[in-house]
N, C-alpha and C positions, 0 to 999 in steps of 0.2 A: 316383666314383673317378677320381683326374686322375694322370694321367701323366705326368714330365717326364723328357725324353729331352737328351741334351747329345750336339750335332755339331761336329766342329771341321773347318775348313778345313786342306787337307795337301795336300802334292807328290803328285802320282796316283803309285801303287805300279808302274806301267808304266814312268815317266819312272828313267831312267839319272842317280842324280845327279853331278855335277859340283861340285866343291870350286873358290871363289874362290880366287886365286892368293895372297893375301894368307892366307891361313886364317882369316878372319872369321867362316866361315858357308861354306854352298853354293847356287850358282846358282839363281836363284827367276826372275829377268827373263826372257821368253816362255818358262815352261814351265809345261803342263797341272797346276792343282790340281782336286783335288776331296774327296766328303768324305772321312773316314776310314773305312776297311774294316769295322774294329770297332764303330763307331756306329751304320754302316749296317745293320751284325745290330742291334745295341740298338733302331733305329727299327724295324724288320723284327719285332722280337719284341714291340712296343709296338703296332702295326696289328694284329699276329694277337691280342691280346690284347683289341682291343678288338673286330675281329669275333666273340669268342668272347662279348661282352658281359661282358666282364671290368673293362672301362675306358670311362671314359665321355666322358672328354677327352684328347688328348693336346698338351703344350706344348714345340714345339722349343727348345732355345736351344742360344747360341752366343757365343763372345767372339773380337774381333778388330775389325780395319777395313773399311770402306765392303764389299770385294769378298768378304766372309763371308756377306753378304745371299744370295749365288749358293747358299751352304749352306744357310742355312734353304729359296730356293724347294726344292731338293731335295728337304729332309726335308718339308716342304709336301703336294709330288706323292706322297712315301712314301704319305702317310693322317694325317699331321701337323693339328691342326683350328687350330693359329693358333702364333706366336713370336715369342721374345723376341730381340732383338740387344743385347748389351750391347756396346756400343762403346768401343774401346780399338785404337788404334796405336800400332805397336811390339811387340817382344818382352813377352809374359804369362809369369811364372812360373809352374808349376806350385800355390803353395802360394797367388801371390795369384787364380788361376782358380778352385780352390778355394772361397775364401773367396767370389766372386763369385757361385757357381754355389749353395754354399750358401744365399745370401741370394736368389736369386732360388727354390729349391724353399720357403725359409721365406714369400716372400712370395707364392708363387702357393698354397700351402694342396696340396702336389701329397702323398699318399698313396706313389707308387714313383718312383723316381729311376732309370734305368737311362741306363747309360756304356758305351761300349765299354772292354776290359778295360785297354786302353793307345792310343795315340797314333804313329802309324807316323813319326812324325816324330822324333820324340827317344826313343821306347819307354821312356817312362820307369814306367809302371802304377805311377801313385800317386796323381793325384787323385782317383778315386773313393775309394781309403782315406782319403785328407784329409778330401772334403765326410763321411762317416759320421763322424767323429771332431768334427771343427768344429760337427757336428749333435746330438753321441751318439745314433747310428741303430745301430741292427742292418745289419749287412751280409753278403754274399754276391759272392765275386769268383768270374772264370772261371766263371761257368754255364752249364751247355750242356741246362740243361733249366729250365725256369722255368713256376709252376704258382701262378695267382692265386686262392687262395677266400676273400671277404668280406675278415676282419678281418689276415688273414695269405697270406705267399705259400711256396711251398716250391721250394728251388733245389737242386738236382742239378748239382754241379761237379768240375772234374776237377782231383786230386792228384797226387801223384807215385806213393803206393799204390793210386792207381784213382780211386773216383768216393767224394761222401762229398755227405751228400744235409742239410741243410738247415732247419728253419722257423723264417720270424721274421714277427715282429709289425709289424704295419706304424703308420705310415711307417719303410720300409727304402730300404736303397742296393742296388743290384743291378750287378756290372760283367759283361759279354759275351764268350762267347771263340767260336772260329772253327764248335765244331760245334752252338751252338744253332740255329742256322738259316740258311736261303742268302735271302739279299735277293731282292724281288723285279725284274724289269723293270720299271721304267715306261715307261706308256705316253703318247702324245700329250693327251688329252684330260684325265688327270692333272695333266701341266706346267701347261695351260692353264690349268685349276682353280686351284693351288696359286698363280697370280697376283694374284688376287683375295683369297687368305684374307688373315686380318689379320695384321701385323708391325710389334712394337711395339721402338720403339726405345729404351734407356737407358742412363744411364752409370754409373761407378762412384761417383761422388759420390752416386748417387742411393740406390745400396745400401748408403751410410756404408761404401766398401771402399779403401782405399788401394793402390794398386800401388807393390809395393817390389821390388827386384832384389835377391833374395836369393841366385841364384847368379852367378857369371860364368863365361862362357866362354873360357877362355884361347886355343885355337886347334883349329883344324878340320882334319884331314888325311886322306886316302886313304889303305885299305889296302894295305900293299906289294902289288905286282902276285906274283904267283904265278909261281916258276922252272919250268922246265919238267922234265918226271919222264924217272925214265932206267929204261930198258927194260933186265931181267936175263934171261939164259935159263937160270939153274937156281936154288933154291934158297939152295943153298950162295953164290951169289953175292949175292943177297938179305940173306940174315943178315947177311953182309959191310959189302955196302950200309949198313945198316940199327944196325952196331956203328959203324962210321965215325964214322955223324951220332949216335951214343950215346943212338938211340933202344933198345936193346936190352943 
């Protein structure tokens, strides 16, 4: 049973961003990345599945340039048993990461596919709907409960009526939301390990995958700063307040 897990490199969710002056984009030059939040569970839930002898291998991967390699050690030391780098500089679309990510679960033979449910970078939650589609797989987004037996797995996710529970046939796509699980720490002798496994490197020619820029960014801007609020002392002056700006 193989598992293939997909990590992307992102602005650490700590770092304060900053908007280029130009509206390009935002400030990336010395500021802390690491993986994404949401992958981190996907890897998180992809070790406990194989402690559970659920999974028998699991294969990180990742698209991006040379300092993405940082992401796989991580997901490595997770409990990751070896990865894929498919290498690409510059801006990845969504639709052609995708197509990417598909060909690499078609060519490693992998059984479950597990994503974090979005990407804290653009938030955009849609490639894993891509690769199940690019695939025709069964899927399962926002899981916050995920259950592997044999031939099928059963996923417990949350809606907007509550929780709505799941089973599909495998190979399926699986995406992560914040309360399947809490990652764990790693520790020292992890890192160390995760040095040594093996990391294979490829591109997209290799996967017959073309990179096309199918959206543009027009321009990148900060939210307006926030006015300061004005203090009522009764009620009656509230509503006042409150009719003025014709929120009432």
């Amino acid at each position: 049973m193989k598992a293939l897990v997909s990590v992307k490199r992102v602005v650490d969710y700590n770092v304060r961003i900053q908007v280029k002056p130009d509206g390009s984009g935002v400030v990336t030059d010395g500021v802390k990345f690491s993986m994404n939040p949401f992958d981190e569970i996907a890897m998180e839930e992809a070790v406990r599945l194989k402690e559970k002898g659920k999974i028998t291998e699991i294969i990180a991967v990742t698209i991006g340039g040379a300092k993405c390699e940082e992401t796989l050690r991580t997901a490595l030391a997770f409990g990751a048993d070896r990865a894929v780098h498919v290498k690409e500089e510059g801006d990845i679309q969504p639709l052609t990461a995708a197509k990417a990510l598909a060909a690499v679960f078609k060519k490693e033979g992998a059984n479950l596919f597990l994503l974090g449910k979005q990407a804290i970078d653009d938030d955009a939650n849609q490639t894993g709907q891509m690769v199940a589609a690019l695939l025709d797989l069964p899927q399962a987004t926002f899981a916050s409960k995920v259950e592997l037996e044999a031939a099928k797995v059963t996923v417990t996710r949350e809606v907007d009526a509550g929780l709505e529970t799941l089973e599909l046939d495998l190979p399926a796509i699986v995406t992560t939301d914040l309360r399947l699980n809490e990652p764990r720490y790693l520790k020292l002798p992890d890192i160390m390990k995760a040095k040594k496994k093996p990391l294979e490197a490829i591109s997209f020619e290799s996967l017959g995958v073309t990179a096309a820029a199918g959206l543009k960014t027009a321009k990148v801007s900060a939210p307006p700063k926030r006015s300061k609020g004005v203090m009522v002392k009764t009620v009656d002056e509230l509503v006042s307040a409150l009719k003025a700006k014709g929120l009432v």
